[in-house]
C-alpha positions in Angstrom: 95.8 97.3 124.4 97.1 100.5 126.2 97.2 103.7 124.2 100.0 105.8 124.4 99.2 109.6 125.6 100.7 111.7 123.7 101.1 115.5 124.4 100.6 118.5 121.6 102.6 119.6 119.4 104.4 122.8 117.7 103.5 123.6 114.2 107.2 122.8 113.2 107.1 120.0 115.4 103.8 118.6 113.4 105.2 119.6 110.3 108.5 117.3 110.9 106.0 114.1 112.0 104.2 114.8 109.2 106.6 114.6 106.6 108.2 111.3 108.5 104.8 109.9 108.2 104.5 110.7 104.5 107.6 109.5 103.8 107.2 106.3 105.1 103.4 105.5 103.4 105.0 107.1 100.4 108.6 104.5 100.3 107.6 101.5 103.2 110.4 103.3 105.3 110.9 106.1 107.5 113.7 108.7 106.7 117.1 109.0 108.4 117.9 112.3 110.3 120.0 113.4 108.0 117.4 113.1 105.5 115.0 114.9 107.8 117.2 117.9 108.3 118.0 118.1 104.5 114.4 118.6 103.5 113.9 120.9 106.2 117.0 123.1 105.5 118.3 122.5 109.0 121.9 123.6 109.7 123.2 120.7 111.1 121.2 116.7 111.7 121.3 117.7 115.4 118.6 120.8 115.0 116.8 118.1 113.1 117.7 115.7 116.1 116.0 117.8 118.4 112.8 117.3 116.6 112.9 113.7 117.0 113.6 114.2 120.6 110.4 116.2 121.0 108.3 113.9 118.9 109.3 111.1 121.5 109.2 112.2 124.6 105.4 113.6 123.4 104.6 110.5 123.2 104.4 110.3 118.8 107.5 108.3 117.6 109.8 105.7 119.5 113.2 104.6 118.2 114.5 101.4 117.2 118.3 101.1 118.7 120.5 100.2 116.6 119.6 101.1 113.0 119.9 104.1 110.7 115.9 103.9 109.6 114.8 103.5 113.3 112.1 106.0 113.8 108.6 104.5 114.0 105.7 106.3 114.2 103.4 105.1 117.1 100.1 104.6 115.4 101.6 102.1 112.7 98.8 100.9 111.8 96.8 104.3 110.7 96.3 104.2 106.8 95.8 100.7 104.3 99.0 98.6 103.6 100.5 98.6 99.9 100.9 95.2 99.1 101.8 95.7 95.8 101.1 96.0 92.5 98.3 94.7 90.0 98.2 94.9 86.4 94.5 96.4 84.5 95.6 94.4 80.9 96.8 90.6 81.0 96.4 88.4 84.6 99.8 88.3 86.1 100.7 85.8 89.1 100.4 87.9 92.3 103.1 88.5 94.5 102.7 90.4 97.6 105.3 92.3 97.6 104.6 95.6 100.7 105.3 98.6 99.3 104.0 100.4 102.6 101.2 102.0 103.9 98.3 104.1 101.7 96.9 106.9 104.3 95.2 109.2 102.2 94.9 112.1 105.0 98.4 111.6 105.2 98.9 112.1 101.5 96.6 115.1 100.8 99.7 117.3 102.2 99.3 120.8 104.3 96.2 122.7 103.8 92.8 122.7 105.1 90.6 120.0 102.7 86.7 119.9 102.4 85.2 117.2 100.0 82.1 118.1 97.6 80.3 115.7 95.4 80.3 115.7 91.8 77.1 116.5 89.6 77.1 115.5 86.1 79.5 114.5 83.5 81.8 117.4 82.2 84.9 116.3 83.6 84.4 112.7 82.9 87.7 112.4 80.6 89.6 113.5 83.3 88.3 110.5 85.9 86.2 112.4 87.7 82.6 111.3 87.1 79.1 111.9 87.9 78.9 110.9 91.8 82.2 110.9 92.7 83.4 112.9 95.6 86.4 115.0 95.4 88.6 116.3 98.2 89.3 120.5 97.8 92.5 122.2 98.9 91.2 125.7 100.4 93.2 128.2 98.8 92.1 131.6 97.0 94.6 130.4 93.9 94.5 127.6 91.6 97.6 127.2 89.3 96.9 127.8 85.2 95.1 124.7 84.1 94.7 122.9 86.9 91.4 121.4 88.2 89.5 123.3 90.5 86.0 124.7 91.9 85.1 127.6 91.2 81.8 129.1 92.2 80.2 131.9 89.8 77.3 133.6 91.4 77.4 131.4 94.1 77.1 128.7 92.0 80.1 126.0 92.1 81.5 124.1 89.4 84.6 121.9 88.8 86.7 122.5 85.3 89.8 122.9 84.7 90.5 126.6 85.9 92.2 129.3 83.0 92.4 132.8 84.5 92.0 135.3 81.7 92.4 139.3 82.0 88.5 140.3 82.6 87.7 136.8 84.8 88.4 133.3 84.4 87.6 130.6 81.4 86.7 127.5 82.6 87.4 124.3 80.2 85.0 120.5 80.9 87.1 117.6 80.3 83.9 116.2 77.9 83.2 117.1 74.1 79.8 117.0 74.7 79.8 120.1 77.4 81.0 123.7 76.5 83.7 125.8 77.9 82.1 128.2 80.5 83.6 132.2 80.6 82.5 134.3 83.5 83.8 138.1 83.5 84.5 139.4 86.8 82.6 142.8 86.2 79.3 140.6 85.6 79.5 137.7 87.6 80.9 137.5 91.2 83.7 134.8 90.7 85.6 133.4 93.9 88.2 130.5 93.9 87.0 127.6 96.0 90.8 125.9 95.6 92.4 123.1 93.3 91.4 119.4 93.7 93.5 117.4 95.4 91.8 113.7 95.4 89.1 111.6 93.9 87.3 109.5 96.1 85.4 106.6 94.7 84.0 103.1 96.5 83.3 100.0 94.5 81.2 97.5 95.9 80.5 94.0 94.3 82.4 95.2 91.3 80.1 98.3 90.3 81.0 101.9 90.9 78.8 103.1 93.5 
């Protein structure tokens, strides 16, 4: 099958596809123009319309004639269909039901990412566990709280991140492992960013 070339685009250009893209994995449908120019603040669904324009004469989204949710992206396919939903608890009959498409580069949202694997067992009551990989937002802040990795000394750990006045605490989500406080006047601290995303394969029903 022919690909179809497509040409490069603007930042706000890229930004517009990428938020048609989300929203579709996100509800199984792509959003209206109105809806576009809403959540981009545009003055009128023609500034938004000229968006769409670009997007398809560059080659990345055709429109359907004819309907209000017409825009389709032209690598449909890109990301794992939804197909519904499966209870852990009590067997229920399955009914594939498509609830879209799951793309998780799509879903990690704007940022630069990087992915480090997990050591040990400290943040094991918050799902992530020894082996796992994580996926890390670049950013020099992590909200109060959050999960992030942190490196202290050049060392880098992942906790749940509490900034405090001399440096930052740093909390494990396990009893068995102690909270960890580095003070910036001792111990060179820099912010590695918040995690985004777990990543973990099963194969023949055993975590790998």
């Amino acid at each position: 099958m022919q690909t179809r070339k497509t040409e490069a685009l603007t930042a706000r250009q890229a930004r517009v596809l990428e938020h048609i893209r989300r929203h579709t994995v996100e509800t199984g449908a792509p959003p209206t123009v109105r809806e576009i120019a809403a959540h981009f603040g545009c003055s009128s669904s023609r500034a938004a319309g000229q968006y769409i324009e670009a997007l398809e004469r560059k080659g990345h989204l055709t429109r359907l004639r004819g309907l209000s949710r017409n825009l389709r992206l032209t690598d449909p396919a890109s990301g794992i269909p939804v197909l519904g939903q499966v209870p852990a608890s009590q067997p229920l009959l399955a009914i594939e039901n498509p609830l879209g498409r799951l793309d998780p580069l799509a879903q990690l949202g704007p940022g630069e990412h990087y992915a480090v694997r997990v050591i040990g067992q400290s943040m094991r009551d918050a799902g992530i566990l020894d082996g796992d990989t994580v996926v890390v937002r670049h950013a020099p802040h992590i909200a109060p709280g959050a999960i992030g990795v942190v490196y202290l000394d050049g060392e880098a750990t992942v906790k749940y991140v509490h900034p405090t006045r001399r440096g930052v605490r740093l909390l494990p989500a396990n009893p068995d492992f102690a909270p960890l406080e580095a003070d910036g006047e001792r111990t060179e601290i820099r912010i590695a960013g918040p995690v985004v995303a777990v990543w973990r394969m099963v194969k023949g029903g055993k975590r790998t």
